[in-house]
C-alpha positions in Angstrom: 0.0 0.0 0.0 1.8 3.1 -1.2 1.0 6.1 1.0 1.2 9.9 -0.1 3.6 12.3 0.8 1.7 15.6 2.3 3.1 18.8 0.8 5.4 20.6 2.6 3.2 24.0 4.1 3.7 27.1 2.1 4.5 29.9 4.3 1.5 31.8 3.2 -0.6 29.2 4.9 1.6 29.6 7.9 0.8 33.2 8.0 -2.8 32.2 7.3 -2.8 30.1 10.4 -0.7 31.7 13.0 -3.1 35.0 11.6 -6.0 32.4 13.1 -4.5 31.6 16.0 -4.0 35.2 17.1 -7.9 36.5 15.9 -9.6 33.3 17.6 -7.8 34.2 20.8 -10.7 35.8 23.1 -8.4 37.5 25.4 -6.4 39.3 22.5 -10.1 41.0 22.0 -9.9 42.4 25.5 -6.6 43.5 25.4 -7.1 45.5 22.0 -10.3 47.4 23.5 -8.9 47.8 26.6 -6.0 48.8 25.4 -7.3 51.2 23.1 -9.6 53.0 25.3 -7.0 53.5 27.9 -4.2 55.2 25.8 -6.5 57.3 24.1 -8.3 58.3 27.3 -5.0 59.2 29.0 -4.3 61.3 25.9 -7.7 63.3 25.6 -7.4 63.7 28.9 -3.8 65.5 29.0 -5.2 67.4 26.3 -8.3 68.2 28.3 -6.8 69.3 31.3 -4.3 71.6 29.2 -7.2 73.4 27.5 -8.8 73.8 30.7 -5.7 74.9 32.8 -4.4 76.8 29.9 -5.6 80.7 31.0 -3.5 79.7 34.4 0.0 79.2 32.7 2.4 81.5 32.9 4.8 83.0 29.7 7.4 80.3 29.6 4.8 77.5 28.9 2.4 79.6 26.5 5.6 80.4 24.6 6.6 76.9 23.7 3.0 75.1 24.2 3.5 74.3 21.1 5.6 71.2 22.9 3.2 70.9 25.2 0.5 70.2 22.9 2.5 67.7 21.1 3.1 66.0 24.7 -0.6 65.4 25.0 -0.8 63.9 21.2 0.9 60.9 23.0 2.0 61.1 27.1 4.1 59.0 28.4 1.5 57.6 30.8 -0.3 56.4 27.4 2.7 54.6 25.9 3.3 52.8 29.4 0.1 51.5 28.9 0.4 50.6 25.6 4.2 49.2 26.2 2.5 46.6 29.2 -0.9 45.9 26.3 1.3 45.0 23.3 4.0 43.0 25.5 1.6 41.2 27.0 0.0 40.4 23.6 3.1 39.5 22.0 4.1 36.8 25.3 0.5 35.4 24.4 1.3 34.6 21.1 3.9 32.0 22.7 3.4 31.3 26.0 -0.5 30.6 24.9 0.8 27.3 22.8 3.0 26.4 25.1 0.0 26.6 28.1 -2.6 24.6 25.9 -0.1 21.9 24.4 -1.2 23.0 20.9 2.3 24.0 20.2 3.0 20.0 19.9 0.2 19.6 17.0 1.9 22.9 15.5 5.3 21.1 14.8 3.7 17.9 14.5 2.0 19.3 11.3 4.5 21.4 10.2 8.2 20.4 11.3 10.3 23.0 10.0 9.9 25.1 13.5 11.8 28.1 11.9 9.4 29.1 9.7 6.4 28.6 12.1 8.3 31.2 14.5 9.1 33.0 11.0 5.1 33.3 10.4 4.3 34.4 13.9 7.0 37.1 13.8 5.4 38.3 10.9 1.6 38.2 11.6 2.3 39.6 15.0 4.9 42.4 13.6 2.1 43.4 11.1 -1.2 43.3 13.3 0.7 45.5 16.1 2.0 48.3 13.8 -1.3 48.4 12.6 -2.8 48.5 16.1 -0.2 50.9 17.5 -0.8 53.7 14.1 -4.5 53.7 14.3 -4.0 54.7 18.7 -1.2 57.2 17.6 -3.7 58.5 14.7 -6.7 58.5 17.1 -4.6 59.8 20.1 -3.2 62.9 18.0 -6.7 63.4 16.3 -8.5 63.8 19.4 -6.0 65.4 21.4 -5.1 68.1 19.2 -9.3 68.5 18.3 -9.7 69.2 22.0 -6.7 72.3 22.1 -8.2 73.4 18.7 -10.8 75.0 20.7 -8.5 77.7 22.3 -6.7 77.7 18.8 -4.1 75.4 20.3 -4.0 72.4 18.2 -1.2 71.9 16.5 -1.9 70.4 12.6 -0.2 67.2 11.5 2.0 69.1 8.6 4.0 70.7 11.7 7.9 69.6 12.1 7.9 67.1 14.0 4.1 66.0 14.5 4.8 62.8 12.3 7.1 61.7 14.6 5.7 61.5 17.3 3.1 59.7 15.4 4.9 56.9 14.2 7.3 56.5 16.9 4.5 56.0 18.9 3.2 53.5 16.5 6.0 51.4 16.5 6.8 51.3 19.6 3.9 48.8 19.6 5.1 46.1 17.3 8.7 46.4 18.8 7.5 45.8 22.2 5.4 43.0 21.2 8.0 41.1 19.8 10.0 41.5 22.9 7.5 40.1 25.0 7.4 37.2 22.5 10.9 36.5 22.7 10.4 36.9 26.3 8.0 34.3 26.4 9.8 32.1 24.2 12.5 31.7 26.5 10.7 31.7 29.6 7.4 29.5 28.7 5.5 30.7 31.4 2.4 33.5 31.4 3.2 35.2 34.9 7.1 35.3 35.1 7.2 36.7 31.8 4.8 39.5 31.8 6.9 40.2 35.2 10.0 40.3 33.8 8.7 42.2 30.7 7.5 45.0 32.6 10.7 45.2 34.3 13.1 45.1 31.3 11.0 47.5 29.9 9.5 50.0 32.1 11.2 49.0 35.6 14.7 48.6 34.7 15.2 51.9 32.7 14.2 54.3 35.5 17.1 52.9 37.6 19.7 53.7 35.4 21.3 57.2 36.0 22.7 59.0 33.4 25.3 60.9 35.5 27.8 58.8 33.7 28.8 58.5 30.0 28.5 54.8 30.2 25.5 54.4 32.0 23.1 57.2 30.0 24.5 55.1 27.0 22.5 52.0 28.5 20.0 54.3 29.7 19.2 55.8 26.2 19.2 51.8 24.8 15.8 51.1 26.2 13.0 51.5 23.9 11.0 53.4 26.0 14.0 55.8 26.6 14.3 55.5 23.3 10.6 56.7 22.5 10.7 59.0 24.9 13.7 61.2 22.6 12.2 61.0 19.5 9.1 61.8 20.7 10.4 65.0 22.3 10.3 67.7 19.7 11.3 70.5 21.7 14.5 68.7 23.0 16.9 71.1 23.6 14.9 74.2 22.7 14.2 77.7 24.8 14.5 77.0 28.6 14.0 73.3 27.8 17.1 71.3 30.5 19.8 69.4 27.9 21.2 66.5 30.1 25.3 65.8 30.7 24.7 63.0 27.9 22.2 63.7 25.5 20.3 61.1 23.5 19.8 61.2 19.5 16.7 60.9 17.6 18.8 58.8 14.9 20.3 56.7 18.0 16.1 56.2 19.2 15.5 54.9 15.8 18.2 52.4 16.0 17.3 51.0 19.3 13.3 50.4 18.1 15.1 48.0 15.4 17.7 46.5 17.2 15.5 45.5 20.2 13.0 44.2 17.7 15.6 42.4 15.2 17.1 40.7 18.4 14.3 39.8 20.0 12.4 37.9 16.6 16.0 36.2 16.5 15.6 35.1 19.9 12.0 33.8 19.4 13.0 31.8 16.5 16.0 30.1 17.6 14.9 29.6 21.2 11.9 27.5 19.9 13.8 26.0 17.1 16.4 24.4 19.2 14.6 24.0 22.7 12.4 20.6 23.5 8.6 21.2 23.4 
């Protein structure tokens, strides 16, 4: 009795099914929503307060508000929200299998373990850029609608607007994938999401940058790293320069080197680790 070789899985049905996976995933619905409503809350309501506060300012902040108003576009109470949504999303995507066993029938049907990770990197990469631009597009829509009404908004042409818009975007996708890798190595739901808000959010803030070397590690944290580019009056008016300043070129560099290293990481991790 002869018996018939099953083709080997094209990776666009890989992406079709890790695409699956992640949509059928009831949790990932509540973590969108609730994600979403909190970060554009926290913005709106930055921007709400400064419309309502603004006739109490004094000269030095109505002379630059025009960084201020780009502050409320996207605070950085928003993207710490966003930053513990997406990682948590992103250890899901892992950890999940791992939990449920169905990581097992995953490489049973489709051995090749590189290109499965390969897929997930990918679906995941996509569906949080998209995620993180339509919260920075809502967030500066809304937030700059609200400051429009004492002629404050500031209109998406201005330098610098776009920047914080998709820095803030993609600081989505990179932290998802670094909670992935996370969970890769770790294969456990509550450790990771611990450590992941600790590399990410915790860690940073105890790193001085009295020092040369140590603001160099400081500024190589993506949040850090966010935090430069997204700070368009860096440097300007009365606005404090630090010892050790960071780059806007240098905060584009860490978003892709924290999330090329940590899709490596995934991929090999899984590859050459026991289910």
């Amino acid at each position: 009795m002869t018996t018939l070789a099953l083709p080997a899985a094209r990776f666009s049905d890989l992406l079709a099914a890790e695409w699956i996976k992640l949509r059928s995933l009831r949790s990932t619905y509540w973590a969108f929503g609730s994600g979403a409503l909190a970060v554009i809350g926290f913005n709106t309501n930055a921007a709400r307060a400064d419309h309502v506060n603004y006739p109490h300012y004094g000269g030095p902040i109505r002379d630059d508000f025009v960084y201020w108003a780009l502050r409320d576009a996207f605070t950085q109470g928003s993207a710490m929200i966003l930053v513990l949504v997406c990682a948590s999303i992103g250890a899901i995507t892992i950890v999940g299998e791992y939990a449920t066993g169905l990581v097992r029938t995953t490489f049973t049907a489709v051995p090749d373990r590189r290109a499965v990770m390969a897929a997930k990197v990918v679906v995941l990469t996509a569906v949080m850029t998209v995620f993180g631009a339509l919260l920075a597009a809502a967030s500066y829509a809304s937030s700059q609608a609200i400051l429009d009404g004492r002629g404050l908004g500031v209109p998406i042409s201005h330098p610098g607007a776009w920047r914080v818009v998709v820095a803030s975007a993609l600081l989505a996708p990179v932290c998802a994938l670094v909670g992935m890798g996370l969970g890769a190595v770790i294969r456990h739901s509550a450790t990771t999401m611990v450590l992941t808000t600790f590399v990410l959010l915790l860690l940073p803030s105890f790193v001085t940058d009295r020092y040369h070397w140590t603001a160099s590690v400081r500024h190589a944290f993506p949040f850090n790293a966010w935090a430069r580019i997204v700070d368009v009056g860096y440097g300007k008016s009365h606005m404090l320069v630090p010892k050790y300043p960071a780059t806007v070129g240098g905060g584009w560099v860490v978003f892709a080197v924290w999330a090329a290293v940590a899709a490596v990481v995934a991929v090999v991790v899984v590859d050459r680790r026991d289910v």
